[in-house]
N, C-alpha and C positions, 0 to 999 in steps of 0.2 A: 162498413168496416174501415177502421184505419190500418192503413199501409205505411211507414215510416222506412226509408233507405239510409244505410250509416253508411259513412264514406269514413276513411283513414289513412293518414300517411302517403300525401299524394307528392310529396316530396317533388315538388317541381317540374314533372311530370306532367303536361299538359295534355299530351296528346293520349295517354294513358286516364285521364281525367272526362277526356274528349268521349271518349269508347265508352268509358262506364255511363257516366251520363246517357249519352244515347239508349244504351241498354237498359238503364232504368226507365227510361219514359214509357219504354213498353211494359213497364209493372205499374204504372201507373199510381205510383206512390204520391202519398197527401202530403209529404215531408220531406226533404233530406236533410240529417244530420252530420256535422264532419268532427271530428275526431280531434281532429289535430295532428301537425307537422305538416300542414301547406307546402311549407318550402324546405330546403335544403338536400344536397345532391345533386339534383338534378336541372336540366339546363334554360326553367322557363318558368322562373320563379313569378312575375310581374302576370302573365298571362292566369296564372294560378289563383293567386291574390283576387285580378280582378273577376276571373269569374265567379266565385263564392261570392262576394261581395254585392258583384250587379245581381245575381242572381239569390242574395238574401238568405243564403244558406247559412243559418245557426253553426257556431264551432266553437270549440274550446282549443284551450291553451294546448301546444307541443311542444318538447320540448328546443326543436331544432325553429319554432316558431320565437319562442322566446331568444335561443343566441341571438338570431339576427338585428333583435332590438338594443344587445349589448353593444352600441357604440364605445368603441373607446373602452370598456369593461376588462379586468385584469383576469375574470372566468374566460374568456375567449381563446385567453391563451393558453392555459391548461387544457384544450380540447386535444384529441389527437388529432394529428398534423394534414391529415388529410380532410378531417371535417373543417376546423379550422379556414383550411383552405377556400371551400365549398361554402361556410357561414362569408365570408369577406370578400368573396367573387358576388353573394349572393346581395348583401348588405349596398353593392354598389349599383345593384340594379333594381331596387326599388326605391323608390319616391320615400320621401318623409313622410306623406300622410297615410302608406299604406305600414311604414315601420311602425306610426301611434296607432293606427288601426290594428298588428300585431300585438303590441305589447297590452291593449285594452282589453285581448280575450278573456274570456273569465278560464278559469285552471280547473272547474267541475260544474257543471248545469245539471236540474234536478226538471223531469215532464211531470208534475203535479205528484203523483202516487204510482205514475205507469214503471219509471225505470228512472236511473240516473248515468251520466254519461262521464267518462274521463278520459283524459288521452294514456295514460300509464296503468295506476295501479294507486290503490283505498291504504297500502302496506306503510307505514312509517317513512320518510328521506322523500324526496321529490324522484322523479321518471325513474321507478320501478318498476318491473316487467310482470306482464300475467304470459308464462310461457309454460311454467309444468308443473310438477305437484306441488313443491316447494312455494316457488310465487304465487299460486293461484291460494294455498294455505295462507299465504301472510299477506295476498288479499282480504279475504272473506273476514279477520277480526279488524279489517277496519272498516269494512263496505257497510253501511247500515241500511241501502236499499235491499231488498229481496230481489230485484232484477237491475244489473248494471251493463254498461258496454264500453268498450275501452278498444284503444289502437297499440302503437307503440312495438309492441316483440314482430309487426310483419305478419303473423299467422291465423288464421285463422282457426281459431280454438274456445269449445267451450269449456268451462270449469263450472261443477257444481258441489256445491261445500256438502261434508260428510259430518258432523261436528262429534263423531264419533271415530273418526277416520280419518283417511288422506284424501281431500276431493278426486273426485272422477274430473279426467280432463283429456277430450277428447277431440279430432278435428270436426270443424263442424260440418253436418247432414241437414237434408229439411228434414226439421222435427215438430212437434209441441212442448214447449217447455214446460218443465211441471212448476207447480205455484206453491211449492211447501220449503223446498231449500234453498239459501241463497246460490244466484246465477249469475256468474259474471261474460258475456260474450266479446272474445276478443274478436272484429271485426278484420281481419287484416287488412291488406296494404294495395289501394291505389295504384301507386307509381315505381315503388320497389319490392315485391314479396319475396318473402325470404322461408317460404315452406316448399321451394322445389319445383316449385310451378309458377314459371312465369306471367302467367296471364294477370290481367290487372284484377280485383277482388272489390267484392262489395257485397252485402249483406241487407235484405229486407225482414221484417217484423211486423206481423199484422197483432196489433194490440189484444181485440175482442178472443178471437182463437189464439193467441199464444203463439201462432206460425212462424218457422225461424228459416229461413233459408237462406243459402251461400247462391252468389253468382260468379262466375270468373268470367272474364271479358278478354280475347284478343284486341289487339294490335300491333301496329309498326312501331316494332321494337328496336330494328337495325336502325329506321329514322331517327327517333331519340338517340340511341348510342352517337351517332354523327354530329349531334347536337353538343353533346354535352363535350367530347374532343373538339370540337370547333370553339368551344368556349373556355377549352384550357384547364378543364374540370380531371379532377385526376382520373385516369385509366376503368380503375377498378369502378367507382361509379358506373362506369358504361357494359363492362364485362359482365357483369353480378346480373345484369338485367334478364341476360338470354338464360341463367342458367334458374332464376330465381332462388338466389343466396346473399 
């Protein structure tokens, strides 16, 4: 059997990074895949970077992966003021060759016939969200795989196209996925989730049986928060964490 682990949006979140990881080893996955949004937010950006890297974990493009490669870029500025912030605190603490190893990510990877991967959303416009009936619809006329996974909205949610209807999209359970409508699994979020529940999230897939399971993962939450005020990181970054929002 293969076992595949999606990671997402570990948004600089190291020690949240720390935890999942550990927690995977005990599922004994043949893979992990990341999502994208490595960085931004949060206050450990450089340790994030390197460990995907040494540890050869396959990732795609984020879109808070991409600012930090805008040096000097006039899109930077148009962000709101708080990411902004967060992008050019973060810009300063990575090395050059981790910002061209940033910018070199690919923005979709395809696994043969099994599934395809993105950080957002298949929908028209770059970092669209797969969050409810609406985005997950204007997913599915662009998705051309039958099974996809994506990060980006935080939550973890599955969506499964109705093409006679509005997709079903629901949080995700361990299930089997069925193999006739397209599927897209939002994996949620590493470092920051934003469906209520704190815990850090990750999500395995065993290929052959179609197995879909959610994991959520404690850790030292207040840790981090101390983290990221000690580096001047705005406020709310740090508050959002405990309440996962």
């Amino acid at each position: 059997m293969t076992k595949i682990a999606f990671i997402s949006d570990i948004h600089s979140n190291f020690d949240a990074l720390q935890a999942v990881m550990t927690a995977l080893k005990e599922e004994a996955c043949d893979l992990t895949l990341c999502l994208g949004d490595i960085v931004g937010y949060g206050p450990c950006p450089s340790e994030c970077v390197d460990y995907i890297r040494q540890n050869n974990i396959q990732t795609v493009l984020g879109n808070h992966d991409e600012y930090v490669t805008l040096l000097m870029d006039p899109r930077v500025e148009r962000l709101r003021e708080d990411i902004r912030i967060a992008i050019e605190w973060t810009q300063a603490q990575l090395s050059m060759d981790d910002l061209k190893w940033l910018a070199m990510l690919p923005f979709e990877m395809a696994a043969e016939d099994f599934f395809t991967i993105i950080h957002g959303s298949f929908a028209p416009g770059k970092w669209r969200y797969c969050l409810d009936e609406p985005t997950f619809a204007a997913n599915f006329k662009g998705q051309q795989a039958q099974l996809a996974f994506c990060g980006h909205s935080h939550s973890p949610l599955i969506g499964i196209d109705r093409p006679d209807g509005a997709p079903v999209v629901d949080y995700i359970r361990r299930c089997k996925l069925p193999e006739d409508e397209k599927i897209m699994v939002n994996v949620g979020s590493v470092g920051q989730p934003r469906d209520r529940d704190p815990r850090a999230c990750a999500v395995t897939y065993v290929v052959e049986t179609r197995e879909l399971k959610l994991h959520r993962v404690e850790y030292d939450i207040a840790a981090v928060q101390e983290k990221i005020r000690a580096a001047g990181l705005p406020e709310k970054f740090a508050m959002r964490l405990e309440v996962g929002r």
